[in-house]
ZAVOLO-842256 format. One record per residue (C-alpha): residue in three letters; x, y, z. Coordinates in nm, 2 decimals, always signed. Example, Ala and Ser with C-alpha at 12.3 -4.5 7.8 and 13.67 -1.06 7.14 Angstrom:
BEGIN
+------+--------+--------+--------+
! type !     px !     py !     pz !
+------+--------+--------+--------+
!  ALA !  +1.23 !  -0.45 !  +0.78 !
!  SER !  +1.37 !  -0.11 !  +0.71 !
+------+--------+--------+--------+
END
This chain:
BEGIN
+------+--------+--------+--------+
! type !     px !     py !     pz !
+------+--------+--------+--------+
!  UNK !  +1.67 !  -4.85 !  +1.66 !
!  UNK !  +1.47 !  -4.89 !  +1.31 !
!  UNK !  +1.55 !  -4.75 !  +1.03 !
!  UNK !  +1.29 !  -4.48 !  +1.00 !
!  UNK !  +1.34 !  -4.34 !  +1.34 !
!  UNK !  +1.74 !  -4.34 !  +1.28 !
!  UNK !  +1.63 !  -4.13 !  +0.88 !
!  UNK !  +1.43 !  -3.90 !  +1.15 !
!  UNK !  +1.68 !  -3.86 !  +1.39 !
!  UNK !  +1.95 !  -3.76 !  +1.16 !
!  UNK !  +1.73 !  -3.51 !  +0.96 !
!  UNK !  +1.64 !  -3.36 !  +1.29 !
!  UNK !  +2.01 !  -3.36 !  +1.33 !
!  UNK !  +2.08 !  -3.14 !  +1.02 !
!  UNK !  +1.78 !  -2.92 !  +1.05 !
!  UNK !  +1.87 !  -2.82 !  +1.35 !
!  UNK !  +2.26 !  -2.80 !  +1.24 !
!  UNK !  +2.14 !  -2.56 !  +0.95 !
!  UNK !  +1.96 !  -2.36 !  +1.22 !
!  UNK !  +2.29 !  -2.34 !  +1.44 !
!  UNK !  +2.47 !  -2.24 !  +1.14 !
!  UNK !  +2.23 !  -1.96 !  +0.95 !
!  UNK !  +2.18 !  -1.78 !  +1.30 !
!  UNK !  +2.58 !  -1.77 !  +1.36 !
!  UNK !  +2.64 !  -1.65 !  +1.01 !
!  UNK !  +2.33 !  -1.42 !  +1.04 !
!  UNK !  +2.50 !  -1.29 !  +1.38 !
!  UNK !  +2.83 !  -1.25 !  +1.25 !
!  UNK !  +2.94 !  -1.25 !  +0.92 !
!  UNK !  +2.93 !  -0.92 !  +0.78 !
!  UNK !  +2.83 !  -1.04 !  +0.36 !
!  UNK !  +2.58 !  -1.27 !  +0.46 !
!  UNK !  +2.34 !  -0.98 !  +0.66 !
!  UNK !  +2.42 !  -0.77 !  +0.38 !
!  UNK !  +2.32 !  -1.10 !  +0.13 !
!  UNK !  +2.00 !  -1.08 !  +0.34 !
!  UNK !  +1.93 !  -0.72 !  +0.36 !
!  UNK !  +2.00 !  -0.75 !  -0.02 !
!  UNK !  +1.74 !  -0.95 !  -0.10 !
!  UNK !  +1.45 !  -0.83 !  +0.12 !
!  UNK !  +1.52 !  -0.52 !  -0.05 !
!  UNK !  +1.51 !  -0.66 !  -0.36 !
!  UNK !  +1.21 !  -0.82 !  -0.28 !
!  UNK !  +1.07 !  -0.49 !  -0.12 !
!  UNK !  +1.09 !  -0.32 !  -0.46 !
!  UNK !  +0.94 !  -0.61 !  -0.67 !
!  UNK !  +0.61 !  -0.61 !  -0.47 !
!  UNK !  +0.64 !  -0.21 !  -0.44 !
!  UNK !  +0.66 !  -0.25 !  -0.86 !
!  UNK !  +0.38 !  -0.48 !  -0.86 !
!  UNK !  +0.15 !  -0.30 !  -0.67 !
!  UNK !  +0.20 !  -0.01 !  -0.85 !
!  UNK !  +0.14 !  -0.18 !  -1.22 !
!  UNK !  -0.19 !  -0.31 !  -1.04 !
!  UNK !  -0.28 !  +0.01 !  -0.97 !
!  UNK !  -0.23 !  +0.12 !  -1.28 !
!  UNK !  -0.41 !  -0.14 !  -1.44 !
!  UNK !  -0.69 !  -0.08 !  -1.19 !
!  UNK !  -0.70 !  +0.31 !  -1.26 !
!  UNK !  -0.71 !  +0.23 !  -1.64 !
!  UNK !  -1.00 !  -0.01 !  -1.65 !
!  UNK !  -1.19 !  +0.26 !  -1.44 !
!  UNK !  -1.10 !  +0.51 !  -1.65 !
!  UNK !  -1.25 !  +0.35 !  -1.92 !
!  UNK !  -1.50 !  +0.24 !  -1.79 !
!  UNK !  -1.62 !  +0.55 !  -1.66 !
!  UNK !  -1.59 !  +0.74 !  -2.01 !
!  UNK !  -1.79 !  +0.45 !  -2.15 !
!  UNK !  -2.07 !  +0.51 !  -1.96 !
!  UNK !  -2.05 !  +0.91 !  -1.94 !
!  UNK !  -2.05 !  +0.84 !  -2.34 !
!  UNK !  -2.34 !  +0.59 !  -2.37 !
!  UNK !  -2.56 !  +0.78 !  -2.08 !
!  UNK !  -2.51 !  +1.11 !  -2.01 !
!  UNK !  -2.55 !  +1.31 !  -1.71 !
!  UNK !  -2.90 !  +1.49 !  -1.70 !
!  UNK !  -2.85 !  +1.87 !  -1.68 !
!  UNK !  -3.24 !  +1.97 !  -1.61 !
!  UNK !  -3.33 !  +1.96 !  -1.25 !
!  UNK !  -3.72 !  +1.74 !  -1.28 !
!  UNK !  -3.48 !  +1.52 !  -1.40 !
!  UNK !  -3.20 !  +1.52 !  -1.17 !
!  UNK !  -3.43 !  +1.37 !  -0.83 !
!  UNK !  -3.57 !  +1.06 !  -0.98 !
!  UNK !  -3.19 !  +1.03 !  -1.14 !
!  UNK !  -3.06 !  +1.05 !  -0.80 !
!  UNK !  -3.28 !  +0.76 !  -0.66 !
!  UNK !  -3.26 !  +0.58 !  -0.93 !
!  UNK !  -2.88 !  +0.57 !  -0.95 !
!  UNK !  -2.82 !  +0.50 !  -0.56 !
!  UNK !  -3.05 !  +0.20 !  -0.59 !
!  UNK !  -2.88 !  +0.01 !  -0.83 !
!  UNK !  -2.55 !  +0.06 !  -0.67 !
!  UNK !  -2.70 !  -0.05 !  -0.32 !
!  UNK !  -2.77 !  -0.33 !  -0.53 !
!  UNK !  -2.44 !  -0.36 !  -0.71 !
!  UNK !  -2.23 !  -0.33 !  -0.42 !
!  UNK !  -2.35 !  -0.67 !  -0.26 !
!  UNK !  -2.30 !  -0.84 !  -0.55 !
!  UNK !  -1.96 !  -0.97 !  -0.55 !
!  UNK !  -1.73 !  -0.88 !  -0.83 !
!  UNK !  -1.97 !  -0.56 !  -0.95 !
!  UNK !  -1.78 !  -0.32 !  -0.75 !
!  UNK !  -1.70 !  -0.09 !  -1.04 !
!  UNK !  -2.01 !  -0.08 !  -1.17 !
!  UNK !  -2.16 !  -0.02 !  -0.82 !
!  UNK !  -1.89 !  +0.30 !  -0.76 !
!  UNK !  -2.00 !  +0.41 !  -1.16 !
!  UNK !  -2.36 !  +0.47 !  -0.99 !
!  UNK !  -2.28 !  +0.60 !  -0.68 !
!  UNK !  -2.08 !  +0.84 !  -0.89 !
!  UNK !  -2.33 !  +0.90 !  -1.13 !
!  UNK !  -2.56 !  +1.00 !  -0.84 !
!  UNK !  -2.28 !  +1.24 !  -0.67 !
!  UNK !  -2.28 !  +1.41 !  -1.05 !
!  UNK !  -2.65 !  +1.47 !  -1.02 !
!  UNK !  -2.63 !  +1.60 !  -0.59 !
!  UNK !  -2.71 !  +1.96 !  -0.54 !
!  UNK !  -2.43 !  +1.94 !  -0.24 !
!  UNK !  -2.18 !  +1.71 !  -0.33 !
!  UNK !  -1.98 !  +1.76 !  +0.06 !
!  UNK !  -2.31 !  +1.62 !  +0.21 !
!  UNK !  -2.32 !  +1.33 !  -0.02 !
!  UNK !  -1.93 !  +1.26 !  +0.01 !
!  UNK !  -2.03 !  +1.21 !  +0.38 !
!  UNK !  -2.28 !  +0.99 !  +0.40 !
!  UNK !  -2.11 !  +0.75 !  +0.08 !
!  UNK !  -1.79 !  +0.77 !  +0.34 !
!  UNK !  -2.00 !  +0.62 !  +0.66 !
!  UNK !  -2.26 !  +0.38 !  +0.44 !
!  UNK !  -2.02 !  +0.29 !  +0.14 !
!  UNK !  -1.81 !  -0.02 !  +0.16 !
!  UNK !  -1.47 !  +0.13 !  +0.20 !
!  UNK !  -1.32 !  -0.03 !  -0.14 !
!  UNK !  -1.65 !  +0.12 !  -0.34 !
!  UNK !  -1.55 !  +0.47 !  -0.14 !
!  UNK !  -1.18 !  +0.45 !  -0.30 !
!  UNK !  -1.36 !  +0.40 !  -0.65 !
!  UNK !  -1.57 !  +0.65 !  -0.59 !
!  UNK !  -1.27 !  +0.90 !  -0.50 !
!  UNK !  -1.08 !  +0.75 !  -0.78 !
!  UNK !  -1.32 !  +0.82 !  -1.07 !
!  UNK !  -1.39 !  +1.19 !  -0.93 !
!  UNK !  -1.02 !  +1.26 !  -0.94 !
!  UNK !  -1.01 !  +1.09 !  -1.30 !
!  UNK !  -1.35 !  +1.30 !  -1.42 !
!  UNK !  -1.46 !  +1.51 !  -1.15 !
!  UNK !  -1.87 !  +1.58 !  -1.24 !
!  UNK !  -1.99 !  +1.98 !  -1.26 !
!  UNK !  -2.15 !  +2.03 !  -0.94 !
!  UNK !  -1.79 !  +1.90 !  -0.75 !
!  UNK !  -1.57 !  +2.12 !  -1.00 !
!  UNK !  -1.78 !  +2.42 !  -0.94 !
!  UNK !  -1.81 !  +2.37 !  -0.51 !
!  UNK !  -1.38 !  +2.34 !  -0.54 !
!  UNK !  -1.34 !  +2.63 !  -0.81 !
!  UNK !  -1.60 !  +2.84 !  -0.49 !
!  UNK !  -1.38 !  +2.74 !  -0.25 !
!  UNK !  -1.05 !  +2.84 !  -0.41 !
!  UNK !  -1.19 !  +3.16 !  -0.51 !
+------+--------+--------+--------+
END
């Protein structure tokens, strides 16, 4: 027998050893499963925690972004303008939304056009079949964040 087949051989040996050995003590020893259930907990609430600071994070930088550009271009209030707004706005988030990276700045237009729709419901609909669905949750996100007149007055109809 060489050499490298006996090195195998034995690290097979104790692989398989350590395998015996964690599924006994997995099986019966009381600490170790708790060790274990420890640990993914542990590890549970670290990605929970991390997730949640990215969300956060993501929240803030389209917060920001969305007053920025509320700021630098406002809404336009008379309706001749509102249409070619409209058309204007959905077109360059068609655009934005298959370039990769954009998809903030994409959601920004789409929203900018809902702000402008007579009917925002209808328009909600159609962004939820034709939208990518991470530009939807955008979308959703900055209306909750800054919710645009013609939205805030169809919910303040409905609770009435």
């Amino acid at each position: 027998m060489s050499k490298f087949t006996a090195a195998v051989a034995t690290f097979g040996a104790l692989a398989l050893g350590y395998a015996v050995y964690f599924d006994y003590a997995r099986r019966h020893d009381p600490e170790f499963r708790k060790r274990i259930q420890k640990n993914n907990e542990k590890y549970a609430k670290a990605k929970e925690a991390a997730a949640h600071k990215v969300k956060t994070a993501q929240i803030e930088v389209v917060q920001k972004k969305l007053m920025e550009s509320l700021a630098n271009e406002p809404i336009p209030t008379e309706p001749a303008q509102k249409e070619s707004y409209f058309m204007t706005q959905v077109t360059t988030a068609e655009q934005l939304a298959a370039v990769p990276g954009k998809e903030i700045d994409s959601a920004l237009a789409f929203y900018r056009a809902l702000a402008v729709y007579p009917n925002p419901t209808d328009i909600l609909n159609v962004y939820q079949t034709s939208v990518p669905k991470h530009i939807y949750e955008y979308i959703i996100m900055m209306m909750a964040l800054n919710p645009p007149l013609s939205v805030a007055s169809f919910l303040g109809e409905e609770a009435e």
